[in-house]
N, C-alpha and C positions, 0 to 999 in steps of 0.2 A: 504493500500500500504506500508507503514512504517513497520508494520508489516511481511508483505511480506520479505520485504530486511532484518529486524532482524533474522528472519529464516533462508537466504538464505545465510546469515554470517557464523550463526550458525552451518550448514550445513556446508559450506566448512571449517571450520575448524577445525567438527568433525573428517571429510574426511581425513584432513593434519595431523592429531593424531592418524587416526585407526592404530591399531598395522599391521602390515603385507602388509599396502597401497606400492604399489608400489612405491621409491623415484620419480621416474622419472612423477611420477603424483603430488607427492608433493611439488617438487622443482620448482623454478622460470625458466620460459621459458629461461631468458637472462643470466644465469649462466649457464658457459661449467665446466667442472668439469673432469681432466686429471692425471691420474693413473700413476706415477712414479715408475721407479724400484728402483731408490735408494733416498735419502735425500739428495738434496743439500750442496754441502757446503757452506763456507760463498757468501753471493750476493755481491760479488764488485769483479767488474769484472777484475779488476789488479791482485787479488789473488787470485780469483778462480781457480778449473781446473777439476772440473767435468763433466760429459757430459749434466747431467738434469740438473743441474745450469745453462748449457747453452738453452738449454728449456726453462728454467724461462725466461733467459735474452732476449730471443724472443721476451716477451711481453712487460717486464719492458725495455727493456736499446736501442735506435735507434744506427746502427749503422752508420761512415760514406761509406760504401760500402754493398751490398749483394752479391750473387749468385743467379741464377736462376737452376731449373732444371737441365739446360743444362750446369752446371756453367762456365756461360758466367756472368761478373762481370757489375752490375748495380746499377745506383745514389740508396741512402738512404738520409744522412743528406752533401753529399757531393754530386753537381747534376753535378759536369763534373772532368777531371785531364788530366794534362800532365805534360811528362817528360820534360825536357831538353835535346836540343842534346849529351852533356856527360853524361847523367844520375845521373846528378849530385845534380840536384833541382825539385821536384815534387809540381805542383803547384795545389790546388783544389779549384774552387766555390763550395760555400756551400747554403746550402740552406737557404733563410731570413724570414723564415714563422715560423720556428719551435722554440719550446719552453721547457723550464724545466718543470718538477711536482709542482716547487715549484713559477712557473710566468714568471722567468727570459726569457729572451731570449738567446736561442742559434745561436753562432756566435764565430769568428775568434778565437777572445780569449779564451773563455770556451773550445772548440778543445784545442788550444794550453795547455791550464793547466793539461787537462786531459792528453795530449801523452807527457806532462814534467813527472806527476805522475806516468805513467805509467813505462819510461825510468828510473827514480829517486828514486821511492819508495821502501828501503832495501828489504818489502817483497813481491816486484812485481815479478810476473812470466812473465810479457810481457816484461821483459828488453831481452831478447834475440830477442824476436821479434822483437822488434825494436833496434837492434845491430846499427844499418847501419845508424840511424837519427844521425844528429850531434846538428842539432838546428833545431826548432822550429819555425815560424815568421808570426805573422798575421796585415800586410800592409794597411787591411781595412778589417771593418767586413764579408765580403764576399769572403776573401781569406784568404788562410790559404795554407804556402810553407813551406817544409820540405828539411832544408839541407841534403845532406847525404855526411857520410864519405865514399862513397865508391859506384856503382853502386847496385843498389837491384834488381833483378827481384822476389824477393819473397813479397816485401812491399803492394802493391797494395790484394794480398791474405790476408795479418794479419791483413789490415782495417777492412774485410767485416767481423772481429772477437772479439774477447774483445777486442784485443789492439784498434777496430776500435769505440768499445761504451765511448757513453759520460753520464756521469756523472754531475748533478749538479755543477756548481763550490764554489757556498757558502756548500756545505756540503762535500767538498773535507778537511777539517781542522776538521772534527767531525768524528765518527762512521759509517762510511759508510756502514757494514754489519748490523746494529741495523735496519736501516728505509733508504735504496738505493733509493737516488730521482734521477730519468733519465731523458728520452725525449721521450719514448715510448708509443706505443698504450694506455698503460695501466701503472696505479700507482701504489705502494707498501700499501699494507691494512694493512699485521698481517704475522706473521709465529710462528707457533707451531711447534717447533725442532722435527722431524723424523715424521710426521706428515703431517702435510699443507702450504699452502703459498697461501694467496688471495690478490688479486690483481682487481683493479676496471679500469673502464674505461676511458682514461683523453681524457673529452671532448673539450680539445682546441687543441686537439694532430693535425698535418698537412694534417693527412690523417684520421681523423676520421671517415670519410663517411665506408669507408671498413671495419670496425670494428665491430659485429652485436649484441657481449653478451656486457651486463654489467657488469659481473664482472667471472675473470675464477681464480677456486679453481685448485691448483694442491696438488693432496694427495700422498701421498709415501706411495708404496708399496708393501715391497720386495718378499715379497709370490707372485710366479706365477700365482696359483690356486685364492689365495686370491682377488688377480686385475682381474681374468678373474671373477671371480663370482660376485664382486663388477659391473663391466663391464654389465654382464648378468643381473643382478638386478635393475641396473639402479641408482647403488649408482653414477657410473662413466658415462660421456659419451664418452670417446677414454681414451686409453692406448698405452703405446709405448714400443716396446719392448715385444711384445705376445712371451712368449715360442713358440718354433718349434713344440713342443711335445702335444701344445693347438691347431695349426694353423686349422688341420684335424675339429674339432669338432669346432671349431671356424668359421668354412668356412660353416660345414652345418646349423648353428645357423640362422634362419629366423629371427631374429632383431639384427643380425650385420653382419659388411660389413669388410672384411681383405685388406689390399693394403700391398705390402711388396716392397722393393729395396733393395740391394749392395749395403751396406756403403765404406765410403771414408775408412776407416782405419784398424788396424789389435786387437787379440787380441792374447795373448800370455803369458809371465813368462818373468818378468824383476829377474834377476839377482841384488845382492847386490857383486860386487868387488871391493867395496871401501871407503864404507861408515859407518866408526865407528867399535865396535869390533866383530858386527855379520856377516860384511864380510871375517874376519880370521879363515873360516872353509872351506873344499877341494872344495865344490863348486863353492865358490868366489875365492878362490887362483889359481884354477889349471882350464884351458882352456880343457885339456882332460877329464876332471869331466864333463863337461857341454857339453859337447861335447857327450858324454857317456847319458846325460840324455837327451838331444834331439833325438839321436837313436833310444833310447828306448820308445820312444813316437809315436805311429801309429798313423798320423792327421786323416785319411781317419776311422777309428775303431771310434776314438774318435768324429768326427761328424756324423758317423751314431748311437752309443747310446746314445749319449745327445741331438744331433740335430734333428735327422731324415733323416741324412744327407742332410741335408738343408743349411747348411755353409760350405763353400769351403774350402781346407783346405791350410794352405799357408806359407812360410818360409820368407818372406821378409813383411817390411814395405809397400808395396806399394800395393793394395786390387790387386786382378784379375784382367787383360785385360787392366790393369794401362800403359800408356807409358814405365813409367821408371820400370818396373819390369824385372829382368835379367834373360833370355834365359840360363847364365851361373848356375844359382843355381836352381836345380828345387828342389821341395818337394824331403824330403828323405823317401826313403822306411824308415820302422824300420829294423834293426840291430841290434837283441839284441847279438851276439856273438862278434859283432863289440865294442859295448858299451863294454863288460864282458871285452874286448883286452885292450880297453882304458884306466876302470880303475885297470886295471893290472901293464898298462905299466905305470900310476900314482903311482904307489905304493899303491892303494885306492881300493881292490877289494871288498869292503864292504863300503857303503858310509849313511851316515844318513845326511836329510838336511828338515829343516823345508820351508813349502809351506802355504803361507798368500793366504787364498781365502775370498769372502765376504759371509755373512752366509745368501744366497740365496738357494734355493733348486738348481737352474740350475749349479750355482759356485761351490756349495759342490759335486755336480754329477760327474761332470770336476774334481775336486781335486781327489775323489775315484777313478775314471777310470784310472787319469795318475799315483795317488800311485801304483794300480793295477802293472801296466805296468811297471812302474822305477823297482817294486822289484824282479820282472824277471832278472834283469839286474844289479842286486845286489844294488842299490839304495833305502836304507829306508826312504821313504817320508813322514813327521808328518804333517800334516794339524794345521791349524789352522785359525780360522773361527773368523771375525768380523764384525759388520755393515760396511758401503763402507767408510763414512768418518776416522773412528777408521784407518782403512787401512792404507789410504790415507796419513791420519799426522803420522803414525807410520813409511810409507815409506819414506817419509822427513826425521824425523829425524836418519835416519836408523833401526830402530829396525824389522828387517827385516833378512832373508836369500836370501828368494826365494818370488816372490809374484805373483800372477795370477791378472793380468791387462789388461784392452784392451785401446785402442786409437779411437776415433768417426771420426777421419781422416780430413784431409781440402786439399783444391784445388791445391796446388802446395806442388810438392813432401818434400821440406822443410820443412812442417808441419809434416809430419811424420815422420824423423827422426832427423834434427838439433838439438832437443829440449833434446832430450832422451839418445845423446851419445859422444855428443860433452862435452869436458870437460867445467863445469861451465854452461852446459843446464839448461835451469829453472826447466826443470822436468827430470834431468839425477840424481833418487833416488839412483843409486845404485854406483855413482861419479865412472862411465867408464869412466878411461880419455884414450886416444892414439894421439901421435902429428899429426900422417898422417892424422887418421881420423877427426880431427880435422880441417886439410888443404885443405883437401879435400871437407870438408862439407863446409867451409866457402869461398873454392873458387865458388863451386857452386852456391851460395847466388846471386855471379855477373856474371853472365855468363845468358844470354838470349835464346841463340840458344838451342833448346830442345836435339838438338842429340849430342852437346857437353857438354850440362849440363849432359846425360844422363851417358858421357863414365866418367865422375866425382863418379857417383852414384856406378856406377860399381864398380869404382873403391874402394871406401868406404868399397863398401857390399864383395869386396873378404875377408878385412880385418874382417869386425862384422860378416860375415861367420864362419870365424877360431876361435873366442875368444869370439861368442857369450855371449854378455852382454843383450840382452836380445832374449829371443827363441820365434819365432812368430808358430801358432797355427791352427792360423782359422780367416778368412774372417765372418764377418757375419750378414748377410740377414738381415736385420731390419722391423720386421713385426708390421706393426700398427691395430689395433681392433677397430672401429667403430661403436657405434651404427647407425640402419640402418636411423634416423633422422635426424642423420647431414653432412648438406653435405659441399662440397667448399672446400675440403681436397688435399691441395697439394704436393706431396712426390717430397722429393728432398733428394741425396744421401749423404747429411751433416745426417740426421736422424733427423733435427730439424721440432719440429709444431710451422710453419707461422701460424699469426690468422688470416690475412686480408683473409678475403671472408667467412670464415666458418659461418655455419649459422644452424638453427634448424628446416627444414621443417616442 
């Protein structure tokens, strides 16, 4: 019998060594293992401001609010809130079950330190989000009230988001992107830069029953083909973000399963008008430049060769079918004889401007197509191509012209433009400033009533219509790849993967 089981060892771990074994026979049943298009940036969620960052934070970081599907806004680490009748005090019970990676307990305080950090920290990106707090106050562990200067109807949205993840409080004074200890599903393992990020399962988490792998690998990786094939082979079990151009072949694939939604946000060409010395060239100085190179840009051309026409094509911040999307501006035809007027009437009839794309096959496609197009229209467009993060701090510190970026979008209209155009925006890279639109946007901020925040918006968007600071593109459809084993997969129009339920038939 002893012998028996020496064999039977043996055996299976010839098996896990044969060259050419299928992983998905190799690997541990209780590992998910999720194909990223780009590489994270750093995991603290103050600073972050990527989209698969926030993927990660999915599993690592609780937050105090979610969304649902239908997003309609529901308890996480906060299990109820109310206003005050001036809107002036937001009160929340929080939940007394839940806990740190590292034992502590979460509670009033630990909230409070994280949304001081958040408000306080030089190189926080959630100080605009949170504009509106003034203070802070936790009265008893189970409560946790937020002064505001001013009324917010957008606050209760930026919780269910990094402004709304907590954070260890003892590792709030150390390294927080080295080793991120949360309150999430799941704890921080390891991360190998442009590569992976594992994460195990914290068994005293509050809702651990829902949770079904022990440990989920997320791998990066910016090759389309390369994650569908990783996908197919079983290196991977879901990917996010299936190319359009895979979805066909991907759909007739007998061991995976495709689900796709309309995301919240937009993607498009932020503009640099103001940010350092690579703004003082005609495309950041002059309104009719940009003006000339949005003409010249066919949305509806450009998502049927990249896309399949599978992504909508769109001029405003706000996706399709959005409330607050303006009847006044629709998608423009292209005009390329209109553009040629424009930069004529610039003095500019020959323009050259460098375009930052990320050096994905789908990105670099979109840059070729719209060079194609600008140089119709007398616009010489230089590419240039780097990993997403390289981008990303390149756009910060301006070193940029023109950059190809999208936005993964959030619930209340506020998330998709406040950020981006308001002077002093956390992520307004290319420092648009304008007073109106400035007054505009932050009178919106207080205003509740939908159809009067909406004539606010309006009003905003005549003005970033004319001086576009940044040029929207395309809507776009967020397709998930599945292998056909796992199931409990629930699509929500943020584009993030919830891990509660999924599981490996």
């Amino acid at each position: 019998m002893k012998l028996l089981k020496v064999l039977a060892a043996a055996s299976t771990l010839a098996l896990a060594a044969w060259p050419g074994l299928s992983p998905a026979l190799a690997q541990a049943p209780s590992t998910l293992r999720i194909g990223l298009q780009e590489d994270p940036d750093m995991l603290d969620p103050h600073k972050a401001r990527t989209f698969v960052g926030r993927i990660v934070f999915m599993g690592l970081c609780d937050r105090l609010l979610d969304i649902t599907p239908e997003l309609k806004l529901v308890p996480r680490l906060a299990t109820s809130w109310e206003f005050s009748a001036d809107g002036l005090t937001l009160t929340m019970k929080l939940r007394t079950e839940a806990k740190f990676h590292d034992g502590e307990a979460f509670n009033a305080e630990a909230a409070k330190a994280n949304l001081e950090r958040a408000m306080t920290l030089p190189e926080s990106l959630r100080k605009s989000e949170l504009a509106s707090v003034d203070k802070v106050e936790a009265p008893d562990p189970a409560t946790l009230v937020l002064k505001l200067k001013r009324p917010d109807a957008t606050l209760l949205a930026q919780l269910t988001d990094r402004a709304g993840m907590m954070l260890a409080p003892k590792s709030l004074s150390g390294d927080v992107t080295a080793r991120p200890i949360c309150s999430g599903p799941y704890k921080f393992v390891e991360r190998v830069q442009n590569d992976r990020i594992v994460l195990e399962k914290f068994k005293e988490h509050w809702e651990a029953d829902k949770y079904n792998f022990d440990r989920i690998i997320y791998r990066s990786i910016p090759d389309t083909t390369v994650r569908l094939a990783n996908l197919r082979s079983g290196e991977l079990d879901m990917l996010e973000r299936l190319a359009p151009t895979d979805v066909k072949s991907a759909k007739a694939d007998a061991s995976l399963k495709v689900t796709s939604i309309a995301n919240l946000g937009y993607q498009g060409i932020t503009i640099n008008t103001n940010n350092g010395d690579a703004a003082k060239q005609p495309m950041g100085q002059d309104k009719r430049v940009r003006q000339a190179f949005s003409l010249a840009i066919d949305r509806k051309v450009l998502s049927q060769v990249v896309f399949e026409g599978l992504y909508e094509p769109m001029n405003q911040p706000f996706n399709p079918g959005n409330f607050y999307v303006s009847g006044d501006f629709p998608v423009p035809a292209r005009d390329v004889a209109k553009a040629r007027a424009l930069l004529k009437e610039a003095g500019q009839p020959k323009v050259t401007a460098e375009l930052f794309v990320t050096n994905n096959p789908v990105d670099t496609q979109i840059g070729q197509v719209i060079q194609a197009m600008a140089q119709e229209a007398g616009i010489d467009v230089q590419l240039r191509a780097t990993e997403f993060a390289s981008q990303l701090r390149d756009q910060q510190q301006g070193k940029f012209q023109m950059s190809r970026i999208g936005w993964s979008g959030r619930i209340d209209p506020d998330g998709n433009i406040h950020p981006f155009v308001t002077t002093g925006g956390g992520q307004n890279d290319g420092k648009y400033s304008n007073p109106e639109v400035d007054r505009l946007l932050n009178q919106a901020r207080t205003v509740y009533d939908p159809a009067e925040r909406k004539k606010l918006y309006d009003a905003a968007q005549k003005i970033l219509n004319d001086e576009l600071p940044i040029i929207y593109l395309y809507n776009q459809t967020v397709f998930f790849a599945l292998r056909k084993n796992i199931d409990g997969f629930v699509i929500n129009p943020d584009g993030l993967i919830r891990l509660a339920g999924l599981k490996r038939s």
